[in-house]
PyMOL Python script that loads the backbone (N, CA, C, O; Angstrom):
from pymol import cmd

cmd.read_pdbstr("""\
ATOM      1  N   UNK A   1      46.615  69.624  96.874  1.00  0.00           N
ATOM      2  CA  UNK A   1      47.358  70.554  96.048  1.00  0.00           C
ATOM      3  C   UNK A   1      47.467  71.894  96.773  1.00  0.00           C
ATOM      4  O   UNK A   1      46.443  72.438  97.187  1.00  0.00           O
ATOM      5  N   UNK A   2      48.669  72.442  96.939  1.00  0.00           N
ATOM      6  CA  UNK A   2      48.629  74.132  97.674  1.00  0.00           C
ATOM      7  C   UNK A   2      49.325  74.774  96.837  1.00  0.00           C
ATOM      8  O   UNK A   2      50.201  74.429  96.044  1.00  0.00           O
ATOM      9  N   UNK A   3      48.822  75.809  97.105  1.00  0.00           N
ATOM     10  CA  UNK A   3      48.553  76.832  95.996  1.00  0.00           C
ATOM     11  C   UNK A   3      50.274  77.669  96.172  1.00  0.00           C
ATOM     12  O   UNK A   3      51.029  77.976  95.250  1.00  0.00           O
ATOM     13  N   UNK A   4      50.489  77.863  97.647  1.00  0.00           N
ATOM     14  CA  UNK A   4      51.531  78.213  97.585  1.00  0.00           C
ATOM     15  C   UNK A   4      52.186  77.815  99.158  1.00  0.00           C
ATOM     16  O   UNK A   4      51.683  77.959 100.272  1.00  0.00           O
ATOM     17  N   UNK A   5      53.627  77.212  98.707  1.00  0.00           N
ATOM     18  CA  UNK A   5      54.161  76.102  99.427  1.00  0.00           C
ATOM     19  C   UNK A   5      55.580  76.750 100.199  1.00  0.00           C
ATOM     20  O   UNK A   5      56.679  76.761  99.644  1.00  0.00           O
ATOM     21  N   UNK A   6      55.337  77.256 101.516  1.00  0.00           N
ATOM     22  CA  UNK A   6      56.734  77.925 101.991  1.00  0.00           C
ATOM     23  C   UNK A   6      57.533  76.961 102.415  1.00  0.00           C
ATOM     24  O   UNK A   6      57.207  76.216 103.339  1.00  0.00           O
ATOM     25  N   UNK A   7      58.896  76.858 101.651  1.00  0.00           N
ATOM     26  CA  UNK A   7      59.835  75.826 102.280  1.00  0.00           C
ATOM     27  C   UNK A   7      61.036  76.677 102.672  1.00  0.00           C
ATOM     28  O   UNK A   7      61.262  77.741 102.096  1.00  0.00           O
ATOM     29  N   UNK A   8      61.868  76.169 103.732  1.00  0.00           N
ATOM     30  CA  UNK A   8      62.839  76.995 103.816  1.00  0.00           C
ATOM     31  C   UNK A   8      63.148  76.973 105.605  1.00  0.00           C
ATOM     32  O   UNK A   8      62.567  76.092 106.239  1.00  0.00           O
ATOM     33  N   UNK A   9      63.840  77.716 106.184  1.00  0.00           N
ATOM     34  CA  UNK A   9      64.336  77.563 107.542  1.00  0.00           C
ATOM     35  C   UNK A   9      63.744  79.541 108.309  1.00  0.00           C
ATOM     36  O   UNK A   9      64.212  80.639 108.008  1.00  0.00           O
ATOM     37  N   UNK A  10      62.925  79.288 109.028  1.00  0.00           N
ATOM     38  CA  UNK A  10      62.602  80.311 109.550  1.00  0.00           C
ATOM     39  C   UNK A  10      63.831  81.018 110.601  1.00  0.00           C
ATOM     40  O   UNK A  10      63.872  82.232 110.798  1.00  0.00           O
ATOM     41  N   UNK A  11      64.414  80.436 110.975  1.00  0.00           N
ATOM     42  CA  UNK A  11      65.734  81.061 111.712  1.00  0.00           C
ATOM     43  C   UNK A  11      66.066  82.170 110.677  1.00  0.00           C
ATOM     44  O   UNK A  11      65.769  83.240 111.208  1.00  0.00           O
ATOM     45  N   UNK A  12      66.445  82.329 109.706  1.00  0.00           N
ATOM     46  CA  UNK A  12      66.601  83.475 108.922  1.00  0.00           C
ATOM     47  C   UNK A  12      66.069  84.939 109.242  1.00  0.00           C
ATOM     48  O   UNK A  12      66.550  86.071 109.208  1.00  0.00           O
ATOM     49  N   UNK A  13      64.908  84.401 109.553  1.00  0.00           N
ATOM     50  CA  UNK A  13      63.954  85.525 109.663  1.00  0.00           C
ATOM     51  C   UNK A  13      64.096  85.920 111.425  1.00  0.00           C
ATOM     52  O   UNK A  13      63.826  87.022 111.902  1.00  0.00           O
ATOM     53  N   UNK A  14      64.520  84.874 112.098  1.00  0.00           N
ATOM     54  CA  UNK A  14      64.889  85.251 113.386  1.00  0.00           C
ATOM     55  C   UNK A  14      66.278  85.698 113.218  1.00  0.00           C
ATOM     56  O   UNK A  14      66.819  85.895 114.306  1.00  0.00           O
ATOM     57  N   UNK A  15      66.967  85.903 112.282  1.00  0.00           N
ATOM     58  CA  UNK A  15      68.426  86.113 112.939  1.00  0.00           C
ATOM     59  C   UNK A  15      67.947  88.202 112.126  1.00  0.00           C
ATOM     60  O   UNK A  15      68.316  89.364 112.296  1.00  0.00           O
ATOM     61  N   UNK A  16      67.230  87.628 111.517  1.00  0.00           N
ATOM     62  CA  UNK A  16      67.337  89.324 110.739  1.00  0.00           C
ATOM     63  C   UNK A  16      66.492  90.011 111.647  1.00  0.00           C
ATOM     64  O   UNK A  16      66.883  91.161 111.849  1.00  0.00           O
ATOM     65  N   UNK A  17      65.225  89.616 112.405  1.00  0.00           N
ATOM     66  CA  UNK A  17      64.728  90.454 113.649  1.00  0.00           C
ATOM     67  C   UNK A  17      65.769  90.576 114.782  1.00  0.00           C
ATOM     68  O   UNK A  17      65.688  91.642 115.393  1.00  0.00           O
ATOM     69  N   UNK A  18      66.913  89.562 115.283  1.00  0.00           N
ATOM     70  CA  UNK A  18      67.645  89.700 116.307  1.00  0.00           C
ATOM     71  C   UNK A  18      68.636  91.454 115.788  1.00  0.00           C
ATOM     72  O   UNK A  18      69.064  92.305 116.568  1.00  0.00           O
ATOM     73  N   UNK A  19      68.699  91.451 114.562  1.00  0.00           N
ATOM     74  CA  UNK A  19      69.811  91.987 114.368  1.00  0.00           C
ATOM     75  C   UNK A  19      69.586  93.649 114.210  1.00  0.00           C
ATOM     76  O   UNK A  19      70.372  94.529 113.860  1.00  0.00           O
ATOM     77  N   UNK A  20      68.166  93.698 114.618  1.00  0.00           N
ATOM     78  CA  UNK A  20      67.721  95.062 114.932  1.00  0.00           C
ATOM     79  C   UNK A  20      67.927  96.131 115.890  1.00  0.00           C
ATOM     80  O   UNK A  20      67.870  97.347 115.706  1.00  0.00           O
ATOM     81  N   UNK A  21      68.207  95.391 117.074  1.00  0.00           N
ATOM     82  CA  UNK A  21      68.338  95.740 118.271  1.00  0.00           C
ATOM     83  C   UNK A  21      69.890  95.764 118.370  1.00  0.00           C
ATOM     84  O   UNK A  21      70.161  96.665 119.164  1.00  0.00           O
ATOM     85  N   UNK A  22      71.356  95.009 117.789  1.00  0.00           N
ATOM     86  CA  UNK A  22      72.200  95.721 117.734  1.00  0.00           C
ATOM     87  C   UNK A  22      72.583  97.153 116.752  1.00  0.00           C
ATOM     88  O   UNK A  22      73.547  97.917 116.713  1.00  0.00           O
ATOM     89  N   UNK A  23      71.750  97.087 116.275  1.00  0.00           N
ATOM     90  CA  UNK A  23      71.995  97.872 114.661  1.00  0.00           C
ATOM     91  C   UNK A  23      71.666  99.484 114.909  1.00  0.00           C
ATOM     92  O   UNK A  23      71.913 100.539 114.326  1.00  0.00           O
ATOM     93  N   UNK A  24      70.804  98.968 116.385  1.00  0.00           N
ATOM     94  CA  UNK A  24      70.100 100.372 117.175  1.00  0.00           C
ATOM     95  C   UNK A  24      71.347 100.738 118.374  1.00  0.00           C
ATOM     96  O   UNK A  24      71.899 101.795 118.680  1.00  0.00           O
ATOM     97  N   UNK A  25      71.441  99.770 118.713  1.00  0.00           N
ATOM     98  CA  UNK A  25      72.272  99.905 119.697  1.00  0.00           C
ATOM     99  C   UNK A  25      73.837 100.674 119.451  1.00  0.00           C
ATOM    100  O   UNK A  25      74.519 101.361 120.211  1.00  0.00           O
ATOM    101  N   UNK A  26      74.039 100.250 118.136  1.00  0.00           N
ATOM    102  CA  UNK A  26      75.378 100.650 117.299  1.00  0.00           C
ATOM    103  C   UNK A  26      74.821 102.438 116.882  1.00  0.00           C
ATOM    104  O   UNK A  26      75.503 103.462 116.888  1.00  0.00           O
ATOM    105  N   UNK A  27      74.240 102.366 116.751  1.00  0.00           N
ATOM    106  CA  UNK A  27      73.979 104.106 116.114  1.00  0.00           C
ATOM    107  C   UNK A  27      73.750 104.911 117.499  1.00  0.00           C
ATOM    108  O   UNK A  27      74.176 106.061 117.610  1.00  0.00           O
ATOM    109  N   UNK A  28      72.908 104.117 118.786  1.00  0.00           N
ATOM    110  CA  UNK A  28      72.955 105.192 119.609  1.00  0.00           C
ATOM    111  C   UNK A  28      74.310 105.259 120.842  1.00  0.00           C
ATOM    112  O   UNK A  28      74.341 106.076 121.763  1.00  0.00           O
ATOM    113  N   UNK A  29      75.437 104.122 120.561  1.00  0.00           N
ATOM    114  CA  UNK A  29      76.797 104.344 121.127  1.00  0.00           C
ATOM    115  C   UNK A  29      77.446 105.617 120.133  1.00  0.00           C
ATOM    116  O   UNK A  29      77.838 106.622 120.726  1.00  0.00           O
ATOM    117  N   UNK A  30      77.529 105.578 118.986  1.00  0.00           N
ATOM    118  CA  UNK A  30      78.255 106.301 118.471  1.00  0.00           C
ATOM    119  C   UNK A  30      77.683 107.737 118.318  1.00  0.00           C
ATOM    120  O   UNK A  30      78.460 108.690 118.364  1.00  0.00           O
ATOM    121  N   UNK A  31      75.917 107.986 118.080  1.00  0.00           N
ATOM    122  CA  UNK A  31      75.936 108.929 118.587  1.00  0.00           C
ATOM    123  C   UNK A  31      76.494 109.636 119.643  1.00  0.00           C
ATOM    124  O   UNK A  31      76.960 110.774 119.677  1.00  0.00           O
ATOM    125  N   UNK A  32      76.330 108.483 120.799  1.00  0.00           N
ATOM    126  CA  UNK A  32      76.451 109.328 121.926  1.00  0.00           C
ATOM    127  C   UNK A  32      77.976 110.116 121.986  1.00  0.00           C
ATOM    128  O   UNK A  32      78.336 111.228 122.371  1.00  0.00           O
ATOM    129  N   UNK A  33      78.617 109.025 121.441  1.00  0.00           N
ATOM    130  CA  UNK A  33      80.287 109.388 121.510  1.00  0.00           C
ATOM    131  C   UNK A  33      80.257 111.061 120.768  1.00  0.00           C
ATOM    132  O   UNK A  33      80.698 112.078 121.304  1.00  0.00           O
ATOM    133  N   UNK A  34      79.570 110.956 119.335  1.00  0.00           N
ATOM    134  CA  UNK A  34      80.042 112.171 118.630  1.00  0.00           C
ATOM    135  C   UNK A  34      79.373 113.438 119.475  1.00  0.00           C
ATOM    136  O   UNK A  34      80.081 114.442 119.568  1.00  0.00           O
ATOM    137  N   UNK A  35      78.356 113.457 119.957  1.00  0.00           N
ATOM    138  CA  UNK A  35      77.482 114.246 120.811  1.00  0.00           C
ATOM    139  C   UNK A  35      78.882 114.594 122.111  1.00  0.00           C
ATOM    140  O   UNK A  35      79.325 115.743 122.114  1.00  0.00           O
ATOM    141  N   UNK A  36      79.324 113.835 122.866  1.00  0.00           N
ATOM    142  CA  UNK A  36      80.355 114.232 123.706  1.00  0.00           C
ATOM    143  C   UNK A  36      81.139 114.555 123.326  1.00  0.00           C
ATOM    144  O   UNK A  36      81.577 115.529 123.939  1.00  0.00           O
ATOM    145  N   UNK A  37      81.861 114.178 122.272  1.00  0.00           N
ATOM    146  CA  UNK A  37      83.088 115.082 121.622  1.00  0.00           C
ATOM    147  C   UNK A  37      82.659 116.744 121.258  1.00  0.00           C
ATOM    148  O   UNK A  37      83.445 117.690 121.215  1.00  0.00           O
ATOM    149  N   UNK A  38      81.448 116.772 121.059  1.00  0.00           N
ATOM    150  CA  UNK A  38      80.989 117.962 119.798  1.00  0.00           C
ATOM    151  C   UNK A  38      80.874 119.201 121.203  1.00  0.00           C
ATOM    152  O   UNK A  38      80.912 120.429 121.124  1.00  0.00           O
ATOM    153  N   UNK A  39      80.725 118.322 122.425  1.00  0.00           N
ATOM    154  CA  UNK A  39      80.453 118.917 123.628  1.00  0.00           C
ATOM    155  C   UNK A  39      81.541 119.659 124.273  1.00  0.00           C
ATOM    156  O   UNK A  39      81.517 120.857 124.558  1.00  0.00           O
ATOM    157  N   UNK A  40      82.580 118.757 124.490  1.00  0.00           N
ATOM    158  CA  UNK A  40      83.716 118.684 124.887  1.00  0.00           C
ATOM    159  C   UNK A  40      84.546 118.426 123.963  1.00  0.00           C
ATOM    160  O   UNK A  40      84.723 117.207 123.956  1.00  0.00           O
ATOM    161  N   UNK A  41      85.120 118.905 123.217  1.00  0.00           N
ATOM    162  CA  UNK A  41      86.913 118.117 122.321  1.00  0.00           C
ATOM    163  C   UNK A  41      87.582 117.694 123.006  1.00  0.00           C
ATOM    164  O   UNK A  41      87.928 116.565 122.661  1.00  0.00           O
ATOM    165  N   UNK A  42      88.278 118.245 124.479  1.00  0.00           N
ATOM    166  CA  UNK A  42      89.117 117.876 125.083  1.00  0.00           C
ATOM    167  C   UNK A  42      88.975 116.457 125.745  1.00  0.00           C
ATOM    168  O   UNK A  42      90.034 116.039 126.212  1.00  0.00           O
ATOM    169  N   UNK A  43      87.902 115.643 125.880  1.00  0.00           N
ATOM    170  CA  UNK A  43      87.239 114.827 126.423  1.00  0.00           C
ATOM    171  C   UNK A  43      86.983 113.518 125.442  1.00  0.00           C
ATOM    172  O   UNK A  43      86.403 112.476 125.750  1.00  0.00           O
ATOM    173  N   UNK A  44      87.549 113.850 124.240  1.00  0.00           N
ATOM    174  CA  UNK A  44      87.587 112.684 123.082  1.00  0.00           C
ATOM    175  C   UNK A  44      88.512 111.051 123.455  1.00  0.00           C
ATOM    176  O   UNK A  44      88.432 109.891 123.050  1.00  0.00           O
ATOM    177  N   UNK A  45      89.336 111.786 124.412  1.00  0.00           N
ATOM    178  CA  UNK A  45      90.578 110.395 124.442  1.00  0.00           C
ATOM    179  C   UNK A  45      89.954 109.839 125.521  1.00  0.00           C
ATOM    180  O   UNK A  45      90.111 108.628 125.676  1.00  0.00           O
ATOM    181  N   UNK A  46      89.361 110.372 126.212  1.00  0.00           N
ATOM    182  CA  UNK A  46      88.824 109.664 127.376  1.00  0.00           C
ATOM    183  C   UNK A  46      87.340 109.080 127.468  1.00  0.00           C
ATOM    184  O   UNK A  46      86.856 108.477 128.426  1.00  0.00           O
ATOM    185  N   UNK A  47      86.678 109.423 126.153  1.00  0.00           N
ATOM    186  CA  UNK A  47      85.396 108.802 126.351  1.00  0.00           C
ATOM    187  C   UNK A  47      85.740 107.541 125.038  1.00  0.00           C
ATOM    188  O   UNK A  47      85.011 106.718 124.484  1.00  0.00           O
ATOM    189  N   UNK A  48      86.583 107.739 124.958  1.00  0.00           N
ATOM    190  CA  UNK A  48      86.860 106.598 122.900  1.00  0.00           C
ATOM    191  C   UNK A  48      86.958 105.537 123.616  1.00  0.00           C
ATOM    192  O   UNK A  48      86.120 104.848 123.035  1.00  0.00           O
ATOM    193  N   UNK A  49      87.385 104.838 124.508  1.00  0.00           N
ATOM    194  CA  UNK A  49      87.639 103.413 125.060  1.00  0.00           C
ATOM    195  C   UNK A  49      86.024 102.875 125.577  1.00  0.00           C
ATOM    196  O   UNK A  49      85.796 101.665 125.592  1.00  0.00           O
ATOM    197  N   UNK A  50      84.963 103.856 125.985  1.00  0.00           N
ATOM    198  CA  UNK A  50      83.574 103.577 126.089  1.00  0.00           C
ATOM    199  C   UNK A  50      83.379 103.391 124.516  1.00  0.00           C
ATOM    200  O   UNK A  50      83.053 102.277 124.105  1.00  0.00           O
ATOM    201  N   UNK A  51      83.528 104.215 123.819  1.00  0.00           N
ATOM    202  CA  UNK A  51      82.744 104.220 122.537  1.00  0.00           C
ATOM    203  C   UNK A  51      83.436 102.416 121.863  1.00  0.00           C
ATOM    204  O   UNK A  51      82.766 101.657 121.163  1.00  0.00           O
ATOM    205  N   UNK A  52      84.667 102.187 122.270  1.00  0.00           N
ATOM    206  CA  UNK A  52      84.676 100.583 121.309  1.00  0.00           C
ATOM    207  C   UNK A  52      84.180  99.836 122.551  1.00  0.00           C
ATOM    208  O   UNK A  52      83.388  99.014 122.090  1.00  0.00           O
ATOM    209  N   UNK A  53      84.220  99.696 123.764  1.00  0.00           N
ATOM    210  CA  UNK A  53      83.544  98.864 124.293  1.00  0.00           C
ATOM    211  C   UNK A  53      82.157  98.910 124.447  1.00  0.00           C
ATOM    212  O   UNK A  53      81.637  97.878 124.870  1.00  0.00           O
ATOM    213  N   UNK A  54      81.570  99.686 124.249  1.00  0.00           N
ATOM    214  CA  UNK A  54      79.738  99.928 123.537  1.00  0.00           C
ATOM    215  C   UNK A  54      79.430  99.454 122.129  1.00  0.00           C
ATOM    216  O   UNK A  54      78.412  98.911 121.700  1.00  0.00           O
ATOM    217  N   UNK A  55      80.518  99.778 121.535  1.00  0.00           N
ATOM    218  CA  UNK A  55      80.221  99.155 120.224  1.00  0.00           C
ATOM    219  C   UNK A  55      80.276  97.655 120.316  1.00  0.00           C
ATOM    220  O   UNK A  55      79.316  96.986 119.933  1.00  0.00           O
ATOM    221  N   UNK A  56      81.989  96.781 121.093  1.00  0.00           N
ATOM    222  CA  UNK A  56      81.654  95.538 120.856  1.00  0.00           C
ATOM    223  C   UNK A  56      81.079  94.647 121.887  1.00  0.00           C
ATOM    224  O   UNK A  56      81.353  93.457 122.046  1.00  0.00           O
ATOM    225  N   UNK A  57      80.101  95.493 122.687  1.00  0.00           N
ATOM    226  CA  UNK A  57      78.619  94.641 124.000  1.00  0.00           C
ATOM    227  C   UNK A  57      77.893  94.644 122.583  1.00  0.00           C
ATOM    228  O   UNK A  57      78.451  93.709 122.008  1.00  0.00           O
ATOM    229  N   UNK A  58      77.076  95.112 121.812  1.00  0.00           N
ATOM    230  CA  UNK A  58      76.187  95.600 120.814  1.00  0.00           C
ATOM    231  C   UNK A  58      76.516  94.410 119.898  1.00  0.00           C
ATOM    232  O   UNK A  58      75.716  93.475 119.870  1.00  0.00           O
ATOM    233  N   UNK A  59      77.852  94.361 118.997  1.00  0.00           N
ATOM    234  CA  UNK A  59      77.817  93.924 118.182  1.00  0.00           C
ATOM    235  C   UNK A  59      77.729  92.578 119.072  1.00  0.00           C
ATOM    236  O   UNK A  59      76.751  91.847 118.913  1.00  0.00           O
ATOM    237  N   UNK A  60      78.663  92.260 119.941  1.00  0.00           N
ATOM    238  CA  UNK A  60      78.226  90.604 120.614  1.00  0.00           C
ATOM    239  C   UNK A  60      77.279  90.075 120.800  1.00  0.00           C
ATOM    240  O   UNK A  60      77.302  88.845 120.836  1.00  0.00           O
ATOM    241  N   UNK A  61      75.794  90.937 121.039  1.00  0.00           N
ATOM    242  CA  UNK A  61      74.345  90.500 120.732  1.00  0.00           C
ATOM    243  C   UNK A  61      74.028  90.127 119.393  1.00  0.00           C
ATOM    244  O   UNK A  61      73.415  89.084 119.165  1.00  0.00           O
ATOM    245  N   UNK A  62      74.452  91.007 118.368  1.00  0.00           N
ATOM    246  CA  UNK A  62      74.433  90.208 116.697  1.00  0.00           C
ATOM    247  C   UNK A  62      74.849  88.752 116.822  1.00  0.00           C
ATOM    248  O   UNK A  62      74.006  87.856 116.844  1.00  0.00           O
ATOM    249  N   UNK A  63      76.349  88.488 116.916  1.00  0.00           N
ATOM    250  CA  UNK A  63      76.399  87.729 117.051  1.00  0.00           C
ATOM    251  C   UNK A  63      75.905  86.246 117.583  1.00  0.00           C
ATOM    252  O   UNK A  63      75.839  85.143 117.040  1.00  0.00           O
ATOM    253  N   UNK A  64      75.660  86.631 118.610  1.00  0.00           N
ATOM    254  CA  UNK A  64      74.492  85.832 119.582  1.00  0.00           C
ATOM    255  C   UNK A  64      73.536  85.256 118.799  1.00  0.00           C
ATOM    256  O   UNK A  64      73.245  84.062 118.721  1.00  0.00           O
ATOM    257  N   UNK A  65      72.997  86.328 118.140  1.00  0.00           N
ATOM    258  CA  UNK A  65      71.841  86.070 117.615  1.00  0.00           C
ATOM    259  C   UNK A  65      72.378  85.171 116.105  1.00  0.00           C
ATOM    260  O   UNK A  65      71.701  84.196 115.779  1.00  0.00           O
ATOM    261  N   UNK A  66      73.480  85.522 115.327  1.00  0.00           N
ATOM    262  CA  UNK A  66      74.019  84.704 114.112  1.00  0.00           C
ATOM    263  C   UNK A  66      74.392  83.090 114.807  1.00  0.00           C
ATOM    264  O   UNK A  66      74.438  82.089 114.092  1.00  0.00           O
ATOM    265  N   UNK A  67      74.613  83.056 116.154  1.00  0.00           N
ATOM    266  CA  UNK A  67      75.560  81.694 116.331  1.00  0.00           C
ATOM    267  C   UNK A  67      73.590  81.081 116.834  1.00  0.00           C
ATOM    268  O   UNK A  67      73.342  79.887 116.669  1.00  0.00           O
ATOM    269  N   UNK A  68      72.739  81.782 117.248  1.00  0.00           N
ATOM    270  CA  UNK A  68      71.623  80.614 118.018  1.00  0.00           C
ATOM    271  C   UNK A  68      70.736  80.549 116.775  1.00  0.00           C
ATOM    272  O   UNK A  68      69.646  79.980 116.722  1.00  0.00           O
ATOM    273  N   UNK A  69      71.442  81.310 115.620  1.00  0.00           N
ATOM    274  CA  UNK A  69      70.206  80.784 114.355  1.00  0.00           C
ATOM    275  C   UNK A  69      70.614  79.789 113.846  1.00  0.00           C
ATOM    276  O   UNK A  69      69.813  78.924 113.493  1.00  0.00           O
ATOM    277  N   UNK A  70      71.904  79.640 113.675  1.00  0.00           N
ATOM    278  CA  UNK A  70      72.521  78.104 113.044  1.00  0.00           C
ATOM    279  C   UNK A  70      72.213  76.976 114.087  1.00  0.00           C
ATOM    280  O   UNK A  70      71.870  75.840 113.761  1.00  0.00           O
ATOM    281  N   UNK A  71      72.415  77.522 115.718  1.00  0.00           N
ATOM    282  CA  UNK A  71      72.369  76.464 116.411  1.00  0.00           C
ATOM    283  C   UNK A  71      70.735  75.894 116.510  1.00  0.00           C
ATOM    284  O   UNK A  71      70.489  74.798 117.013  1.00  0.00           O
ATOM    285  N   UNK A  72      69.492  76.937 115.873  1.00  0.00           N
ATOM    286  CA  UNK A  72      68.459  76.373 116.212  1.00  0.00           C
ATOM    287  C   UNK A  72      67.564  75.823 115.026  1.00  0.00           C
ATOM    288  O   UNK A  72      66.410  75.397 115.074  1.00  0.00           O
ATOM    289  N   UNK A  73      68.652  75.987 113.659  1.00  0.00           N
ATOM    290  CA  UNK A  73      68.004  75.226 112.552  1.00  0.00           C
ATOM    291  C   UNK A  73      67.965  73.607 112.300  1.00  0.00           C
ATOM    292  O   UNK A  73      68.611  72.619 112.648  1.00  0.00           O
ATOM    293  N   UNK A  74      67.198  73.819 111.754  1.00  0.00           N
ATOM    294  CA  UNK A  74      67.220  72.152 111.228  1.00  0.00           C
ATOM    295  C   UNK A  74      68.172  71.910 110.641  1.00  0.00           C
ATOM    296  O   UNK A  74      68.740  72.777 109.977  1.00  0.00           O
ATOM    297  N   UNK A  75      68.661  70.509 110.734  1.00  0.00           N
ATOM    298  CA  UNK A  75      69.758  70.182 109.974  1.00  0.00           C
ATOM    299  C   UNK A  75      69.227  69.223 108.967  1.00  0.00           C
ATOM    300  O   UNK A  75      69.529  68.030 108.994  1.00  0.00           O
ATOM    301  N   UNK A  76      68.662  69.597 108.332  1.00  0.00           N
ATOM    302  CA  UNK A  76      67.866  69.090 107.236  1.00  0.00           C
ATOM    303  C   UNK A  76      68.499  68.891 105.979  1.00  0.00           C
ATOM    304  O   UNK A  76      67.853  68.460 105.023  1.00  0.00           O
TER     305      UNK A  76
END
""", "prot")
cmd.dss("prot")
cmd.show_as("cartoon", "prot")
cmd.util.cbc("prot")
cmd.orient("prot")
């Protein structure tokens, strides 16, 4: 008899630790962007094409991490 019985798919819990490290990664691209603008104004059009390609390296690690939690659950 157990007292208390964990059922369920631990990938969950790996996809929500993976998703830390973009979530960090996303706040310190866009800092950085607003920090250079706040620096420079004139310098906004030319740093914005870093700021979405920082954003979507970052978010493509989420992802990563959403597509290897399905790929590493049980198919139970």
């Amino acid at each position: 008899m157990a007292l208390a019985e964990i059922t369920g798919d631990i990938s969950s819990i790996g996809y929500g630790l993976a998703a830390i490290g973009p979530g960090i990664g996303v706040g310190i691209v866009f800092a950085a962007y607003i920090q250079a603008t706040a620096r420079q104004p004139e310098s906004a059009g030319l740093t914005r094409p870093y700021l979405f390609m920082g954003f979507a390296l970052s978010e493509a690690l989420a992802l990563f991490g959403l597509v290897l939690a399905f790929v590493f659950s049980n198919p139970a």
